[in-house]
C-alpha positions as CSV (number, residue, x, y, z in Angstrom):
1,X,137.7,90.7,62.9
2,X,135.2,91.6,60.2
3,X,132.4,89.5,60.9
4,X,131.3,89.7,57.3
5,X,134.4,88.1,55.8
6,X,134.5,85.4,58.4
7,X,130.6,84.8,57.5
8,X,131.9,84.2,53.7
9,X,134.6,82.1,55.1
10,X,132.6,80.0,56.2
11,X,130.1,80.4,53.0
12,X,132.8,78.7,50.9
13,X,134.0,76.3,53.6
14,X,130.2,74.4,53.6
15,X,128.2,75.2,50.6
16,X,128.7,72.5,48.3
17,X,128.2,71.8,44.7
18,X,124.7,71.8,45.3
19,X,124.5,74.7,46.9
20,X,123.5,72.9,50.3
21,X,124.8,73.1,53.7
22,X,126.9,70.2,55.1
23,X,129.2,70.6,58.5
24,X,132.9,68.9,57.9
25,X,134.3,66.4,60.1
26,X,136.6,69.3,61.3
27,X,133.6,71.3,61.4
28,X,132.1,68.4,63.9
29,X,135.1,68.1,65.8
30,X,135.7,71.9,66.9
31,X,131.5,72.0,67.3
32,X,132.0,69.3,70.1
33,X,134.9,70.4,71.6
34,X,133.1,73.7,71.8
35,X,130.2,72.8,73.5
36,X,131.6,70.4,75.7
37,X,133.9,73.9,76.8
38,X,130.6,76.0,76.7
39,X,128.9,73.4,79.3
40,X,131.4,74.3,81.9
41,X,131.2,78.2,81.4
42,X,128.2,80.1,82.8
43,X,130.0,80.7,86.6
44,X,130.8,76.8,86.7
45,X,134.8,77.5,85.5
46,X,135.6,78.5,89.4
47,X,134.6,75.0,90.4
48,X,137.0,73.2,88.0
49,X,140.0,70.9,89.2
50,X,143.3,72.7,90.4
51,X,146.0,71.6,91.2
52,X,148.3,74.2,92.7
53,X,149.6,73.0,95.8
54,X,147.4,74.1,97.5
55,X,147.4,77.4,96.3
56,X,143.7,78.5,95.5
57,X,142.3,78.5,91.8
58,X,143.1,81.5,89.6
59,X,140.1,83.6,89.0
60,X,138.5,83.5,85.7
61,X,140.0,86.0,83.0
62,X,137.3,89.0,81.9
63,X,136.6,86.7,78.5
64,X,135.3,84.0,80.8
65,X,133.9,86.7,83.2
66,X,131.7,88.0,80.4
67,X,131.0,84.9,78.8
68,X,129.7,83.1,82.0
69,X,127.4,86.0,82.2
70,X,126.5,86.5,78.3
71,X,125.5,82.4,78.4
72,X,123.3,82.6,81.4
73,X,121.2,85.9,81.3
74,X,123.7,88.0,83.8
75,X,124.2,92.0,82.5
76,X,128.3,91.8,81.5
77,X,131.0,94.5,82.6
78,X,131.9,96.8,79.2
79,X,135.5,96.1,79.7
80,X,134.9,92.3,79.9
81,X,132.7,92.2,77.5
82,X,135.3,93.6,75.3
83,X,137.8,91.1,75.7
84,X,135.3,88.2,75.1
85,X,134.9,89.5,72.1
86,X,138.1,89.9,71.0
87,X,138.7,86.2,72.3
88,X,136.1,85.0,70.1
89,X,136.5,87.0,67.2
90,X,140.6,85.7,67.3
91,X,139.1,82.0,67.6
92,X,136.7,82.6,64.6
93,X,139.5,83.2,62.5
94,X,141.0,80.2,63.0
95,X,137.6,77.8,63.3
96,X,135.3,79.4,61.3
97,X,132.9,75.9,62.3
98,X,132.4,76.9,65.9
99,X,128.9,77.1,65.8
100,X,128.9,77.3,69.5
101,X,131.5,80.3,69.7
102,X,129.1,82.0,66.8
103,X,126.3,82.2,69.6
104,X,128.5,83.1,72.3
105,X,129.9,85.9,70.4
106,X,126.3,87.4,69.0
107,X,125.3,87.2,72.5
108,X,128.2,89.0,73.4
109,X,127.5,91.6,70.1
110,X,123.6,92.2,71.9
111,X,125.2,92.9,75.1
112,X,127.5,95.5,74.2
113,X,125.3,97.2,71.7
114,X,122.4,97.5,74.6
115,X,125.2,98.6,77.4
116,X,126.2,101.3,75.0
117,X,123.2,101.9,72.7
118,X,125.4,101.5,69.6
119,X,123.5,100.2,66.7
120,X,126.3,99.1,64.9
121,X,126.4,95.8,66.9
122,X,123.2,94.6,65.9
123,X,123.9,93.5,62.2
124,X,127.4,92.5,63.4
125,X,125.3,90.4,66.1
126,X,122.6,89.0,63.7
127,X,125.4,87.7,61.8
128,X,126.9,86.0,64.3
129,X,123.7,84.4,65.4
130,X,122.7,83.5,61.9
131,X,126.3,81.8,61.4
132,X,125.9,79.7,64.8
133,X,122.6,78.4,63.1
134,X,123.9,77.5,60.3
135,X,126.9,75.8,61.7
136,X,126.0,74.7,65.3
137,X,123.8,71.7,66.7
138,X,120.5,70.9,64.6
139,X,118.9,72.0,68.1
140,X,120.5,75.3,69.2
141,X,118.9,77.2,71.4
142,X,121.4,79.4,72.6
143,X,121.5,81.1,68.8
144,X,117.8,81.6,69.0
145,X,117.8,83.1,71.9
146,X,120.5,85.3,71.3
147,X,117.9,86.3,68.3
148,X,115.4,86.9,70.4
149,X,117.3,88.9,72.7
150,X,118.6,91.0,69.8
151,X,115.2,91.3,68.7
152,X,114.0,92.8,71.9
153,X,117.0,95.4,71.6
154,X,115.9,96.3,68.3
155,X,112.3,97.0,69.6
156,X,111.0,94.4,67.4
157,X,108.7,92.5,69.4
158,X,107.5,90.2,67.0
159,X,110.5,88.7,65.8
160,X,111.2,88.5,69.6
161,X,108.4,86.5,70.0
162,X,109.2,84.1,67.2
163,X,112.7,83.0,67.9
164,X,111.7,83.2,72.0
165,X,109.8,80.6,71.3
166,X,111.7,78.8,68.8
167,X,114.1,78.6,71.7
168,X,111.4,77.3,74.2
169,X,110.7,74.5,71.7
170,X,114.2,73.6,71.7
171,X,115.1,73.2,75.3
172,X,112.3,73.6,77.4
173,X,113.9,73.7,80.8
174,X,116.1,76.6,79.9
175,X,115.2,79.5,82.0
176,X,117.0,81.7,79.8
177,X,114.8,80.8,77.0
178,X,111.7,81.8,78.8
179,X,112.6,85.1,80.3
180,X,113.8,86.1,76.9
181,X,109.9,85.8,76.2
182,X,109.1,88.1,78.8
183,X,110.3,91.4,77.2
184,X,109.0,90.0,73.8
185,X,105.4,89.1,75.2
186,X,105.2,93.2,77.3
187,X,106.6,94.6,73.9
188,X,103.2,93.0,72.6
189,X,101.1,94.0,75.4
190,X,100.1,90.0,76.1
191,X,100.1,89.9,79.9
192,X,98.8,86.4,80.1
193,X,102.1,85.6,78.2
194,X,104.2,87.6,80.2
195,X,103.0,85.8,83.1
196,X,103.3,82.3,82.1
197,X,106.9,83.5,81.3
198,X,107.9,84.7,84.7
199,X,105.9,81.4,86.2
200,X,108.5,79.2,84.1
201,X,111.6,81.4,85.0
202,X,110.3,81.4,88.8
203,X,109.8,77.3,88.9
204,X,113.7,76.9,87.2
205,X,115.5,79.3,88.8
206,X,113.7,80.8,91.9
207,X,116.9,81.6,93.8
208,X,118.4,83.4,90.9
209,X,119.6,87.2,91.3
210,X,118.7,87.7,87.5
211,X,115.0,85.8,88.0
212,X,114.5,88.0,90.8
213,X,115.2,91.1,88.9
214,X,113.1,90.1,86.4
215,X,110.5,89.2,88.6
216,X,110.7,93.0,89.6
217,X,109.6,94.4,86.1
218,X,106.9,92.5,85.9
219,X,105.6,93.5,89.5
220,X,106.1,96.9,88.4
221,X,104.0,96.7,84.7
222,X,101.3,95.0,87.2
223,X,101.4,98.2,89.8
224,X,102.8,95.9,92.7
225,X,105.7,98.5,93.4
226,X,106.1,96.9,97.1
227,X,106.9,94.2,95.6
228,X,109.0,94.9,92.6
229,X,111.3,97.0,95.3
230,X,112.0,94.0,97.6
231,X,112.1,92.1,94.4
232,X,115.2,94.1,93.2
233,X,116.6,94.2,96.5
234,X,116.9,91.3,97.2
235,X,118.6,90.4,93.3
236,X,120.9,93.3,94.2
237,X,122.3,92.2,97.5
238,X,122.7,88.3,96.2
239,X,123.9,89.8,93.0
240,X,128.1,88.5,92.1
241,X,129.6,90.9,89.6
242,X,130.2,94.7,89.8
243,X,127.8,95.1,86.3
244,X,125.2,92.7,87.7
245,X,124.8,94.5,91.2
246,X,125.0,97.9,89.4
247,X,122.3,96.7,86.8
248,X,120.0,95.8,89.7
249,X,120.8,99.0,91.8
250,X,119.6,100.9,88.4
251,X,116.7,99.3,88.0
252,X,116.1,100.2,91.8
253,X,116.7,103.6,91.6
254,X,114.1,103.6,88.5
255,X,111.6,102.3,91.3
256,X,112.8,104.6,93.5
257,X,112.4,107.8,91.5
258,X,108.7,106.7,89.8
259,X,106.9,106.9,93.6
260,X,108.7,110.1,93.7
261,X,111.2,109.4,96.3
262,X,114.2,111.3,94.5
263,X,116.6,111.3,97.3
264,X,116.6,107.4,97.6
265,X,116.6,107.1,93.8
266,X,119.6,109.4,93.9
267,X,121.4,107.2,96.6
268,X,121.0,103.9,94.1
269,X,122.0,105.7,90.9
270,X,125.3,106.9,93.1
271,X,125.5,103.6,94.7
272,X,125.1,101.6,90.6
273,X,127.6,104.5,89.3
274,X,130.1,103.7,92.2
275,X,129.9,99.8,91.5
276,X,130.0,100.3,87.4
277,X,131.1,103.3,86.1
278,X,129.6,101.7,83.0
279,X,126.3,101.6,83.8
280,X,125.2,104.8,82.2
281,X,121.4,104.6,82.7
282,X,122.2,105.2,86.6
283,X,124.0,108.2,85.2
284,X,120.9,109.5,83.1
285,X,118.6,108.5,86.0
286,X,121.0,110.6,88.4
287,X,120.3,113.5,86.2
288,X,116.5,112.7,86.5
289,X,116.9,112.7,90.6
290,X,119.0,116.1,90.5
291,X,116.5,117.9,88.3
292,X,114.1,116.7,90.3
293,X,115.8,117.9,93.1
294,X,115.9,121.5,92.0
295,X,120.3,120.7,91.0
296,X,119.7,121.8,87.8
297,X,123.5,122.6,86.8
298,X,124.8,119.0,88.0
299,X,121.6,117.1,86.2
300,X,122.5,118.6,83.3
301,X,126.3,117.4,83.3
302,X,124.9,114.2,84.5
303,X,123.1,113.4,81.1
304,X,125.5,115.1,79.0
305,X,128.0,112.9,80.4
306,X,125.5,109.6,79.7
307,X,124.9,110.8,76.3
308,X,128.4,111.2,75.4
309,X,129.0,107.2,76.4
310,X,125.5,105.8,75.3
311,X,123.9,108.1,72.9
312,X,120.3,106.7,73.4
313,X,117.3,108.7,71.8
314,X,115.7,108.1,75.1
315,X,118.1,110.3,76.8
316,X,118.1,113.3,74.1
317,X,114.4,113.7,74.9
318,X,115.0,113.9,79.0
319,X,117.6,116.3,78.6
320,X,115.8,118.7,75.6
321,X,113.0,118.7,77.8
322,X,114.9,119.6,80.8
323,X,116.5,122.5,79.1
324,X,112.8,123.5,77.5
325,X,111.3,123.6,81.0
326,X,114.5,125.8,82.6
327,X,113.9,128.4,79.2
328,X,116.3,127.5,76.9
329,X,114.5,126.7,73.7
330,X,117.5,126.6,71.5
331,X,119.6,123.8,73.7
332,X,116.5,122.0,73.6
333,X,115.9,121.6,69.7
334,X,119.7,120.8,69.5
335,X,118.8,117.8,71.7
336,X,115.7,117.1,69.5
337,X,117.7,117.5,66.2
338,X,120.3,114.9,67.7
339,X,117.5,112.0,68.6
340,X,116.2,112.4,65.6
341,X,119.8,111.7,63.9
342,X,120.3,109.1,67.0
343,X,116.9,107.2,65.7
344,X,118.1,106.9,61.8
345,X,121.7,105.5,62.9
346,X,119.4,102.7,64.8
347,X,116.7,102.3,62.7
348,X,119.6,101.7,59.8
349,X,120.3,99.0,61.8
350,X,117.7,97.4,62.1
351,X,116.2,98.7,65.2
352,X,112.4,100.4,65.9
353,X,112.4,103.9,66.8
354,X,109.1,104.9,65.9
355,X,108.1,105.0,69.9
356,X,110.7,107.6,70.9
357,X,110.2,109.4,67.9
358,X,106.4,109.3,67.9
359,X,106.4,110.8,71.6
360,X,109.1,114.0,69.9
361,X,106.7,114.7,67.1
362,X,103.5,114.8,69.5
363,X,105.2,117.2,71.6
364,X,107.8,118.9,70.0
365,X,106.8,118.7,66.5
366,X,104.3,117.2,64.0
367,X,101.4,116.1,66.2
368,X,99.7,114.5,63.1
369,X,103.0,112.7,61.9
370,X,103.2,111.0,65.6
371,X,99.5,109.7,65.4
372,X,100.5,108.2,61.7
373,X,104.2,106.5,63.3
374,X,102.1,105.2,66.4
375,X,98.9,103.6,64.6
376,X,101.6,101.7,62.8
377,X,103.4,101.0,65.7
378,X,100.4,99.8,67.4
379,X,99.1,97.4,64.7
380,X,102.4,96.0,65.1
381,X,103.0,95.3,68.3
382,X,100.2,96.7,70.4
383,X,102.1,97.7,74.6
384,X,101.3,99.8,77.1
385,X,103.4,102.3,76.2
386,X,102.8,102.6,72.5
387,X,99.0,103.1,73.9
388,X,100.1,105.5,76.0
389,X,101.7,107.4,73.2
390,X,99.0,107.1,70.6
391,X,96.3,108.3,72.7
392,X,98.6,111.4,73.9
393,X,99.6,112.0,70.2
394,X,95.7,111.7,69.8
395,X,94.9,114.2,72.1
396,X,97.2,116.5,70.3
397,X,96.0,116.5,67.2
398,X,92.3,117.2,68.8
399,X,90.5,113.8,68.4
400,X,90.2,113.4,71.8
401,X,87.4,111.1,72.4
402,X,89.5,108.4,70.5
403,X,92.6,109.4,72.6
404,X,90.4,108.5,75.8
405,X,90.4,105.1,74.2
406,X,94.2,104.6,74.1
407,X,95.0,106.5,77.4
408,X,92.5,103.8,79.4
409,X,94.4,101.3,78.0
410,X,97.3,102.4,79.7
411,X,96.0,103.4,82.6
412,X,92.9,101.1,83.6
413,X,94.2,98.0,84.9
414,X,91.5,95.3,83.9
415,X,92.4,96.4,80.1
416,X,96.5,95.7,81.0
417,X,97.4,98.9,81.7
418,X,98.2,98.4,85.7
419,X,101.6,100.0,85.6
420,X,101.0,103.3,88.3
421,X,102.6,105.7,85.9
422,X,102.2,109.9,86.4
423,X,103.0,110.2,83.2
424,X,100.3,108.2,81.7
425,X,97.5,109.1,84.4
426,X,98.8,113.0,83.4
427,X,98.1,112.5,79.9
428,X,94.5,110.7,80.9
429,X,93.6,113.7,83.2
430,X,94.7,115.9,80.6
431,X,92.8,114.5,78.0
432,X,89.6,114.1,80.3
433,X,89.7,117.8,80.8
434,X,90.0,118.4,77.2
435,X,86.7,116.2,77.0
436,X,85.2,118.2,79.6
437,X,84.9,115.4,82.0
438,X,86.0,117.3,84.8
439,X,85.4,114.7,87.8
440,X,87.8,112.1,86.2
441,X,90.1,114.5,85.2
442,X,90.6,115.8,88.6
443,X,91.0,112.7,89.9
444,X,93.9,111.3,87.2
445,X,95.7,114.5,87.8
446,X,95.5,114.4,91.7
447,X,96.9,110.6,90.9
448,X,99.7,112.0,88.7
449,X,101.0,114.0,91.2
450,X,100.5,111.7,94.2
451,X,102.4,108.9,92.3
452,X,105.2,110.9,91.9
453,X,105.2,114.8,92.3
454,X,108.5,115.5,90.2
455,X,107.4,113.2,87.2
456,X,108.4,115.3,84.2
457,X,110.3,118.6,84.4
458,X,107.8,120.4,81.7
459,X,104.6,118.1,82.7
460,X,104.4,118.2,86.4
461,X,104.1,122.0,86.4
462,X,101.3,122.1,84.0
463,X,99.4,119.1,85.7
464,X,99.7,121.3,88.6
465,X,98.1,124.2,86.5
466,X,95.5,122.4,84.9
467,X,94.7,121.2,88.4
468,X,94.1,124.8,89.8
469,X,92.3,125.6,86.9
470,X,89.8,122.9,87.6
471,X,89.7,124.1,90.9
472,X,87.8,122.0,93.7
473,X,84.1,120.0,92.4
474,X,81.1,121.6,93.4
475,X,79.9,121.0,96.2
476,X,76.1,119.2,96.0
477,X,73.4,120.8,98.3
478,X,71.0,118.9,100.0
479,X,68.6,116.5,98.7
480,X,65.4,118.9,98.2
């Protein structure tokens, strides 16, 4: 279906003379009938009446797979995801009114552009979204959420924020509505938001696989990696569906590999990759593990093979810097060429790249062109890891004192910035030294390497050389 013509369809089916908006009696009819279907969906369609002698109920289709899990905050299987929309697209055709199927199917639009980092499902999902509002229930919160969540894809943290909390305004005891908030409010670097968020999701749906893995981000941007790890355990083994568990095993392995135990964060990306062979972030984070683990040849098959099914910028720079730090220069600016190609596909649709890029140009480009993206970037929506970025890109250029600024941001934890990152305490240490503030930069390096030894192919060796460098503090004599 082209999502643009069935827009205009429904363009000429309610504007009226006046230009106005007015919903049919049809148009009332299917919107009814629609949502009295989409109150059943949402893992609720195995519990319906059957009578079958006996025999047990037949198990829901893949549309009603993905759209139980698009409706109630559950990561979807590709393939499932696929015929939903094809389902609703066919529907569509034929009742162009369904407000409710509009929000079902941006939803499902979100979900499969973020599963396979494919910008071209984000206008084709704010469409969608946009339609449902227009020809849905006065109160819809479903479409706004769906904006929100779309919002969060695109990295635009603001917007996020807005229709998040257009959707908490309209039904309040939706726990979907609040933890849509929660990437919106960390995108903006408001922690006090972010945990009012979580304390809403945690009081609706404490028992929740999806709360729970939620609940495990957060602990993580806090520095409470004990407990994001049991967290995420727990939401993986009461997880239902293949993509859900595999989701959830990812997000362990991520844990896993960030306190620098590579072999366990090897065993969840296998373990994800074995339950999804969708789930193409375990395949990038296996790559991360077998670099890390000095398998070099299969780490790089590993991303290749994730970039060549979800071509995220994120990715490109992983894999050019792997290559840089094993010599080969020329692999690695074909990489960089291809994120920065990567970023203008997204960013034409709508999406904000100016992080991923600003982190390229610092280190592999235009220092000064970084520090120009990320000051914009931070005015806009002001996280930890835009601070992070801004104050490396900073250091960079040379104006280090103000880079000291930014990098305590991310790394002091009374300012926000309590996520226990290498990365981030490396780029402190490294600006400290740069400052001549030995003492503190010893001590952010020594942190670098003790949160995770095998942090960054290309960083961790020259944290380790600055370190030796330093060499031990002097040792004071006594008091004369």
């Amino acid at each position: 279906m082209n999502t643009v013509d069935t827009v205009d369809t429904v363009d000429a089916v309610q504007r009226d003379t006046r230009g106005g908006w007015r919903r049919s009696r049809r148009g009332r009819r299917v919107l009814i009938a629609s949502v009295a279907g989409a109150a059943v969906l949402g893992g609720v369609l195995v519990l319906l009446p059957w009578d079958g002698d006996g025999a047990p109920p037949p198990a829901p289709g893949p549309a009603a797979l993905a759209r139980g899990a698009v409706t109630t905050g559950v990561p979807a299987a590709l393939p499932d995801l696929a015929a939903l929309i094809g389902d609703r697209e066919s529907h569509l055709r034929a009742h162009p009114l369904d407000g409710a199927s509009w929000a079902v199917l941006g939803a499902a639009y979100v979900e499969q552009g973020r599963r396979t980092a494919d910008g071209a499902n984000w206008p084709k999902a704010e469409k969608a979204l946009r339609t449902s509002l227009k020809t849905g229930p006065q109160r819809n919160p479903q479409a706004l959420e769906g904006l929100a969540a779309l919002a969060v894809a695109r990295r635009d943290f603001p917007t996020a924020k807005k229709w998040g909390e257009s959707a908490v305004k309209a039904a309040p005891k939706r726990w979907t509505a609040h933890a849509v908030l929660i990437g919106a409010y960390t995108g903006l670097g408001d922690h006090e938001g972010v945990g009012r968020a979580l304390d809403k999701v945690l009081a609706l749906r404490p028992d929740a696989p999806a709360a729970g893995a939620l609940a495990a981000a957060v602990y993580r941007d806090r520095g409470w990696r004990e407990d994001a790890a049991a967290r995420i355990s727990d939401a993986a083994a009461a997880a239902g569906a293949p993509a859900e568990r595999a989701a959830y095993l990812e997000q362990a392995g991520r844990l896993a590999f960030e306190r620098g135990d590579r072999e366990e964060a090897l065993r969840f990306f296998q373990e994800a990759l074995r339950t999804d062979p969708d789930q193409r972030a375990a395949q990038a984070g296996q790559g991360r593990a077998l670099a890390a683990l000095g398998r070099t040849t299969e780490a790089l098959s590993a991303y290749q093979a994730a970039l060549a099914k979800r071509p995220s910028p994120e990715y490109a720079l992983e894999l050019g810097e792997l290559y840089e730090s094993l010599g080969l220069g020329q692999a690695a600016r074909v990489e960089y060429d291809l994120l920065r190609e990567r970023a203008r596909g997204a960013e034409a649709a709508g999406a904000d790249e100016q992080l991923v890029l600003g982190r390229l140009d610092a280190d592999h480009g235009d220092p000064a062109a970084a520090v120009e993206r990320l000051r914009t970037e931070w005015g806009r929506q002001p996280g930890t890891e835009v601070a992070d970025a801004l104050g490396w890109a900073l250091h960079r250029t040379g104006a280090d004192e103000e880079a000291l600024e930014f990098a305590t941001l991310a790394t002091d934890g009374d300012k926000g910035g309590g996520v226990r990152s290498a990365l981030y305490a490396f780029h402190r240490g490294m600006i400290e030294k740069a400052l001549e503030r030995y003492g503190p930069a010893r001590r952010h390096l020594r942190e670098a390497l003790t949160i995770n030894p095998y942090f960054s192919p290309l960083r961790a060796p020259e944290a380790k050389r600055a370190l030796a460098e330093l060499g031990e503090p002097p040792v004071e004599g006594p008091p004369g």
